[in-house]
Structure formats: structure tokens, C-alpha cells
C-alpha positions in Angstrom: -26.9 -71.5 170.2 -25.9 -73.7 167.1 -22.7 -71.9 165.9 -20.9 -72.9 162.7 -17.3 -73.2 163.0 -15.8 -73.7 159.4 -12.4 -76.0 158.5 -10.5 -77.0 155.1 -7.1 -78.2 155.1 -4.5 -76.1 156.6 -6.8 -73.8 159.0 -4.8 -72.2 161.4 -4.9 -75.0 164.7 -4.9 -72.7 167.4 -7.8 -70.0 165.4 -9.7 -73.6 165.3 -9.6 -75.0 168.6 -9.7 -71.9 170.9 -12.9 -70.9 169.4 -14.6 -74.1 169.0 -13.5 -75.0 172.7 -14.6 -71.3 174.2 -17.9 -72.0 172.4 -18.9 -74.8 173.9 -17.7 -74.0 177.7 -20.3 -71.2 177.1 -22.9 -73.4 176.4 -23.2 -72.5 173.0 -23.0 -75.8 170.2 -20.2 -75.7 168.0 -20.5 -77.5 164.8 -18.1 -78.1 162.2 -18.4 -77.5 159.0 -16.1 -78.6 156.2 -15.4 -79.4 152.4 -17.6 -82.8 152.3 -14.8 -84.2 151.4 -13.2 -85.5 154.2 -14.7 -86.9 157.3 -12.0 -84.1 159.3 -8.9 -81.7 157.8 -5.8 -81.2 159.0 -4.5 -77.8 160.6 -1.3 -75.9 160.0 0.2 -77.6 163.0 -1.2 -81.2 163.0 -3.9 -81.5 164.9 -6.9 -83.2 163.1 -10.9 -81.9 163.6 -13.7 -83.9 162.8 -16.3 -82.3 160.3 -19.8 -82.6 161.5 -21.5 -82.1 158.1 -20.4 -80.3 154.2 -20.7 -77.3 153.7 -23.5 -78.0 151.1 -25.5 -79.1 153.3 -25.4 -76.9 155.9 -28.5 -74.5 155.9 -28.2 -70.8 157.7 -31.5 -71.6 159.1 -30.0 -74.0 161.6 -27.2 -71.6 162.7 -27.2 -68.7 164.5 -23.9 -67.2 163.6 -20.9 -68.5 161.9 -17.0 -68.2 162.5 -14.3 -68.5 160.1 -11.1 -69.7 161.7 -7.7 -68.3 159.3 -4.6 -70.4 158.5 -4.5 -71.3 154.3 -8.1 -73.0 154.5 -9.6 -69.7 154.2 -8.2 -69.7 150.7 -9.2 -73.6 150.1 -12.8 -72.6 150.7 -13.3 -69.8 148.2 -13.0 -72.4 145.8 -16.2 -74.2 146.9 -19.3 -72.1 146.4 -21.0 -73.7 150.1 -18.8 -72.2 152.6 -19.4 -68.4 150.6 -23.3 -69.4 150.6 -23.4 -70.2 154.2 -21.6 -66.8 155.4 -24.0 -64.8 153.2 -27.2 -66.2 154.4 -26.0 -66.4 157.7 -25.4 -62.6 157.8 -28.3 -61.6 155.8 -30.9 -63.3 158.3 -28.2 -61.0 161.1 -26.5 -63.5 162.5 -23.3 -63.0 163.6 -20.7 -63.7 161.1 -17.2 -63.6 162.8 -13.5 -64.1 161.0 -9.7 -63.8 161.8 -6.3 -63.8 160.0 -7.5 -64.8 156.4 -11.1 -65.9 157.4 -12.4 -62.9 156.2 -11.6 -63.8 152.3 -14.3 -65.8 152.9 -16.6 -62.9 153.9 -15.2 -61.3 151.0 -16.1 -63.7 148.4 -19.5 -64.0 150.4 -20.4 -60.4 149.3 -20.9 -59.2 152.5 -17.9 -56.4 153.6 -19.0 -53.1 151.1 -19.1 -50.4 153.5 -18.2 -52.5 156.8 -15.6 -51.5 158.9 -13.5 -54.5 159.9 -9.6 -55.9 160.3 -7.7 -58.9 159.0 -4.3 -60.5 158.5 -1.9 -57.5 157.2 -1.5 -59.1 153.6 -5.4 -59.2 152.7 -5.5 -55.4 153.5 -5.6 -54.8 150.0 -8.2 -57.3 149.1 -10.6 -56.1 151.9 -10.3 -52.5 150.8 -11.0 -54.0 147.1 -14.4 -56.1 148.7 -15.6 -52.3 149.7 -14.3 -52.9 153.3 -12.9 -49.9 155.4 -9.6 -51.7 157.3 -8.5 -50.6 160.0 -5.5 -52.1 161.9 -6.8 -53.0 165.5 -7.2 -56.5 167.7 -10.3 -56.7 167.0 -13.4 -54.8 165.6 -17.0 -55.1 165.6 -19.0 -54.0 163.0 -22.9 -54.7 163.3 -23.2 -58.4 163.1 -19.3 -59.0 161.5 -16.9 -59.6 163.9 -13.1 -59.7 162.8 -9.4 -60.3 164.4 -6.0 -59.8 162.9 -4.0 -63.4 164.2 -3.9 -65.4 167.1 -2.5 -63.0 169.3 -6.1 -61.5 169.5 -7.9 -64.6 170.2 -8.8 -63.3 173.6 -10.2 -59.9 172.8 -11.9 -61.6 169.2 -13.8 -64.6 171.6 -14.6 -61.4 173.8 -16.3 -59.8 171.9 -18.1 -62.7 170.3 -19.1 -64.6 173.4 -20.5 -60.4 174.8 -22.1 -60.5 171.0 -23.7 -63.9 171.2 -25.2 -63.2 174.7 -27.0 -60.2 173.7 -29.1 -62.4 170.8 
């Protein structure tokens, strides 16, 4: 499965890489998807990824689900209309749309949380409840086709659950 992994400046290097990496050893094809700015973006930490395409040109029909790694590029990526558009259409064709740590402003400004149940970073509780979310404060949660985490101390029950969703579609 073609998976869409998204990046701006500052993502959190270890939501990035653990994901993309557990991705790809099962056999799924992670591709990156940033700004169109930059030919890769710089984590938190240092490390560098390369960006496979912009997110204006990425099309949810070539995707079957979508992650949204957290760090600060969460918030970098509201600002450009693409990486919201990609998340929506990705999760209104039901593919899986999965987020940690403050990915899931993304899903907010995407349109996409009213009435979900899902869990986040502890600051954007507030702006989850506001998007018409129900948060609950667990590792990870699984609602339908959304998929969230709380920080990188979940990363092993959050790829879990999406490598089990993933192998059921």
C-alpha cells in the first residue's frame, strides 16, 4: 500500500522515522510528502528527510491512508491549504488517516474530528474538543478509519494498531 507520510520543518524526528521505517519493513510504500518547498525538512533533532513530492500535488487517489508525524510541523502545515486537502480526501474515500502528538491539528483543520473519539498531545486537548472531537487521554485510540497517539512514548502501540488496521484493507 502507498502510504503518505507528511513532513514540514521541525516534525518530531523520532514520530518521522519510526513510522516511515515500520512502514516499509511491512511492505507497505512510504512516501513523503512535504511543503514543495524544499527538496527535504529538518526534524526537531536534526535529522534531515527527503520529500518525495508537495503536498499540492499529492492526489488521495494514489494513497491509501495517510499519517501525520507531530513535532511543530504540524503547526507549519495548517498554514498551507494541501496537507488539510490531502487528509480530508484521504479519509472521506475511508482510508486510514493516522496522527500523533500535534499531527492531529492537521486533522482538525482538515474537518474531519466532529464526533470522533480520538487522543493527542495534552496541550491541543482544548482545540480537539473545539474541532467536535471527544478526547480521551489513552496511548492510543482507534476511531473508524482515524488512528491517534499522544507522543513518542506510544509509538509502539500507535504503529500497532496501524500496521493491524492496514492489514485488514
Amino acid at each position: 500500500m502507498r502510504i503518505a507520510v507528511l513532513t514540514e520543518d521541525l516534525f518530531e524526528d523520532v514520530e518521522f522515522w519510526y513510522p516511515y521505517y515500520r512502514l516499509k519493513e511491512a511492505g507497505h510504500q512510504p512516501v513523503v510528502i512535504g511543503s514543495g518547498k524544499k527538496e527535504g525538512h529538518s526534524g526537531k533533532h536534526g535529522t534531515i528527510n527527503k520529500v518525495d513530492m508537495g503536498a499540492d500535488e499529492a492526489k488521495a487517489e494514489s494513497f491509501d491512508a495517510v499519517i501525520v508525524p507531530g513535532g511543530y510541523a504540524p503547526d507549519k502545515m495548517r498554514l498551507r491549504p494541501g496537507f488539510s486537502k490531502i487528509v480530508r480526501e484521504v479519509h472521506e474515500k475511508g482510508g486510514m488517516v493516522a496522527s500523533l502528538c500535534h499531527g492531529p491539528w492537521v486533522l482538525a483543520s482538515a474537518g474531519i474530528l466532529k464526533g470522533k473519539r480520538i487522543t493527542c498531545w495534552p496541550s491541543l486537548r482544548d482545540d480537539m474538543i473545539n474541532a467536535g472531537a471527544e478526547h480521551v487521554d489513552q496511548e492510543v485510540v482507534v476511531d473508524g478509519n482515524i488512528i491517534t497517539s499522544r507522543c513518542p512514548d506510544d509509538l509502539p502501540a500507535f504503529m500497532h494498531e496501524v500496521i493491524r488496521y492496514l492489514g485488514r484493507t
